[in-house]
Each structure stands twice: as structure tokens, then as C-alpha cells.
N, C-alpha and C positions, 0 to 999 in steps of 0.2 A: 504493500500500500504506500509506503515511503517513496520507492522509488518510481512508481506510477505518480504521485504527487511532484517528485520533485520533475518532471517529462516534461508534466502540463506547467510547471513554472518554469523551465526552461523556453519552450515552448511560447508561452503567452511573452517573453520577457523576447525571444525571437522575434517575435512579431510587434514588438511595437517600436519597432526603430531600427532603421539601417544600421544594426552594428556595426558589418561587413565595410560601411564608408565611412564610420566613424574611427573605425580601428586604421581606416588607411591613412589617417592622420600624425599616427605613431612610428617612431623609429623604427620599433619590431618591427614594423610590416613590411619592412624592405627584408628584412631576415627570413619570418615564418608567415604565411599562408595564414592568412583568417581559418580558412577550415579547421588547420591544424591546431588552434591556440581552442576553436569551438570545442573541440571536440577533444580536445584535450583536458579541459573544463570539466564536460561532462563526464569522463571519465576518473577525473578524480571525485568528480561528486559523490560518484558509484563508490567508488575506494573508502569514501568519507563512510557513506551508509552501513557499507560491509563490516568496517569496524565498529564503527555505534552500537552495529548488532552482535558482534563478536563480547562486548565490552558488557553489554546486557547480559547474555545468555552465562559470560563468566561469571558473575559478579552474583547472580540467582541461583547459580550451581556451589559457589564460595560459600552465600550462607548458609545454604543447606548444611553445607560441607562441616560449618561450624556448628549447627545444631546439632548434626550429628554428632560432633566430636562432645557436646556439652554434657551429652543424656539424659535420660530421658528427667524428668524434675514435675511440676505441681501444673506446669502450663506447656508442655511437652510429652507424647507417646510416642512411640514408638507400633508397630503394627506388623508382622510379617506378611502380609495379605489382608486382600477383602472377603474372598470367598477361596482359595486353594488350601486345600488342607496338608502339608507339606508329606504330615507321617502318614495320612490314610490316601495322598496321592488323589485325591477328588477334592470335589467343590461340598464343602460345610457350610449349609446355612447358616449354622452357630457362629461363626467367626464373621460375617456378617451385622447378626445382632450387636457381638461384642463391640464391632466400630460403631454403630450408632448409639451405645450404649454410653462411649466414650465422647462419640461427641456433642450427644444431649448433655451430656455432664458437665462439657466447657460453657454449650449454650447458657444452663443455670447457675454457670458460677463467675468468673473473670477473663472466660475466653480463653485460647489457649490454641494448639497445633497438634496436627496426630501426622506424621509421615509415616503414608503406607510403601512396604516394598524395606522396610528395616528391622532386622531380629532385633531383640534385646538386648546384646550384647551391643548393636551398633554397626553390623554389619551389613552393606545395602545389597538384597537380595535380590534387587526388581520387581519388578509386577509383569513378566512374562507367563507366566503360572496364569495368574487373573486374565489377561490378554486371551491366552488361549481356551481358557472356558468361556469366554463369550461371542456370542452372534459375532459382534463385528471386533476382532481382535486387535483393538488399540486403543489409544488415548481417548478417544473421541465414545469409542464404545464402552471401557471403562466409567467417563464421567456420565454417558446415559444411565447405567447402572445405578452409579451412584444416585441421582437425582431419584432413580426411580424408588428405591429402598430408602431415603431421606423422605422424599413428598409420602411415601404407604406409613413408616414409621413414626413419622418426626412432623411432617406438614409442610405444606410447600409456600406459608407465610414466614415463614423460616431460611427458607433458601437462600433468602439474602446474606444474612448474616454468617456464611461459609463459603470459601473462595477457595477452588481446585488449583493447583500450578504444577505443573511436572519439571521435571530438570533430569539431566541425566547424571548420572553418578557414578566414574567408573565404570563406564558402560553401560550401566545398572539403570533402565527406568522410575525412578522415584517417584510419587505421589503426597503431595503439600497440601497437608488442608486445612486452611488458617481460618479459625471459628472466633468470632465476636459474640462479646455478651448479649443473652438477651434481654430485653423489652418486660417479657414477661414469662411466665411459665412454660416450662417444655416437657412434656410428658411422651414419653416412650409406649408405643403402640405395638404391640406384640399379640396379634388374634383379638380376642374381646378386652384384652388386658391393657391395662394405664398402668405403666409404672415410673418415678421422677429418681433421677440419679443427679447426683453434686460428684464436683471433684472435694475431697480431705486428701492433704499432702498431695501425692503423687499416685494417688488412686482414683479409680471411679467408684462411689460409693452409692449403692439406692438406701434410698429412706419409707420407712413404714409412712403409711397413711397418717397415721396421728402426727407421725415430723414434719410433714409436708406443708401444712399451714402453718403451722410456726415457723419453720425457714421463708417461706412463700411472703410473711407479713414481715418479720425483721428483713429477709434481705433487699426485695424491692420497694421497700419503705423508705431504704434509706439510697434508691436511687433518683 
């Protein structure tokens, strides 16, 4: 999209003015060829982009790089997958729940990140696993999944407040999913069941029905 934008400003910026007789005003152009200095331009403009995007894609994959190294902590999980089950070699629905589980829990507490595609230890194992169990095997089919299992579970007035990003990681497809606190209550929808989970320390915690309105009244009381 950048470099389609910057075409049409080259382009509009072509056309509005004899550059071509403007430049033969200058020393250079007894040296180099208008063409050559055009188009010489525009290819560094290209060069300029390429790196912009190079500098981006490093700098996204760097902090990863360093959450990872941080571990996991109170605003931080870690996740080996969404649905592959490593030891039973299939797709577990449980492992599933456990992600939404975890990140209803950021929604009702101060927000927080779950990187999926990272053992416990720290080591980034991809989401190639995840990829291949579904219909459309990648990023894009991934985050449908996701959306799909967030809107059944979680609500889809929710959606906003959780932001997908992938990054690669030693080869390793990563999966970033940066959750904001919520507004208001988030209850966890499992068959006919409502159940509401907080993060304590560095866990996901559920809470019995009689704790719910008491954390529910102290904590967004006092947002």
C-alpha cells in the first residue's frame, strides 16, 4: 500500500510541472539524463520503503524476542498451542478453553498478553501444529478460528479489546495476543455454563459465584 501511494505521489508530483525543463536548468544536466536522476529517485524511494519495512518487522520480532526472554509473570502466558495437543498428536478442545480461559482473565483484571506457539520453558515452538489442523492452514485461518471461539465463548463486544500480531521467531511462527482491560464483566461461556476467571499473581484463577459480585463491585467501582 506504501509503495502504491508513494507511485500516485510521484506521479501527481510528475504531472504538475515540466520537471524535465526545469532540471535543464542545472549543471547536472549536462552530466546525467533527467531520466536517469527520475528514476533514480524513484528507486531509492523503493530502497527507503524496503527498509522502513525491514526496521518494522525487526523491531516487532525484538520485543517479542524480549518477552520471551522475560517469562512468563502476572501480565504475561505463555501457550504451546491453541488446539494441537503435542502428546496425544490431535486437536484438544480443552486446550482451547484453556486460552480463552486465560484470556477472559486478562479481560477482568489489568490486561495483559498470552503468546501462543511458546512452551513454558520459553521455547518458541510455532503454531505449524495449529496451521495444519485447520481448513485454511495459516495466519489468516488461525485468526478466523480464533475470532470464532472468542465471539461463541467470550462475545464478540469484546473483540475489540484483543489484538492478534504474529512475528516470526527463529523461524518459528509466533502468535501475540495483546488483551486490554475490560469495561465491564467477562464471563466465560462453556455449553449452558457462565463461569468468570481473574488473573492472582501469575495464574488464571475462577471464582465461585458468591466472589463474583464482590470483585465485580470493588473492582469496577473503582474504574
Amino acid at each position: 500500500m506504501a509503495e502504491i501511494l508513494a507511485y500516485l505521489v510521484f506521479m501527481g508530483l510528475a504531472l504538475a510541472a515540466d520537471w524535465g525543463q526545469l532540471y535543464e536548468d542545472f549543471v547536472l544536466s549536462s552530466y546525467l539524463p533527467f531520466e536517469v536522476v527520475e528514476f533514480s529517485f524513484l528507486g531509492l524511494f523503493q530502497l527507503g520503503l524496503i527498509f522502513l519495512v525491514f526496521i518494522m518487522v525487526s523491531g516487532e520480532e525484538g520485543s517479542v524476542v524480549e518477552m520471551i526472554g522475560s517469562g512468563e509473570h502476572d501480565k504475561l502466558e505463555f501457550k504451546t498451542s491453541l488446539r494441537w495437543d503435542m502428546q496425544r498428536r490431535q486437536v484438544n478442545k480443552e486446550l482451547e478453553k484453556t486460552v480463552m480461559k486465560t484470556v477472559a482473565a486478562f479481560l477482568n483484571s489489568e490486561g495483559g498478553h498470552v503468546l501462543i506457539g511458546v512452551e513454558d520453558n520459553g521455547q518458541p515452538i510455532g503454531l505449524e501444529n495449529d496451521f495444519s489442523s485447520l481448513p485454511k492452514g495459516n495466519a489468516d485461518g488461525f485468526e478466523n478460528h480464533f475470532n470464532n471461539l472468542f465471539n461463541n465463548m467470550i462475545g464478540p463486544e469484546f473483540r475489540r479489546k484483543v489484538q492478534l500480531k504474529f512475528s516470526n521467531v527463529g523461524g518459528k511462527i509466533i502468535c501475540l495476543v495483546n488483551i486490554d482491560p475490560s469495561r465491564k464483566p467477562v464471563y466465560l461461556k462453556i455449553g449452558n455454563n457462565e463461569d468468570f476467571y481473574i488473573r492472582t499473581g501469575n495464574v488464571t484463577t475462577p471464582l465461585k459465584m458468591s466472589e463474583v459480585a464482590t470483585y465485580v463491585s470493588s473492582w469496577w467501582k473503582t474504574k
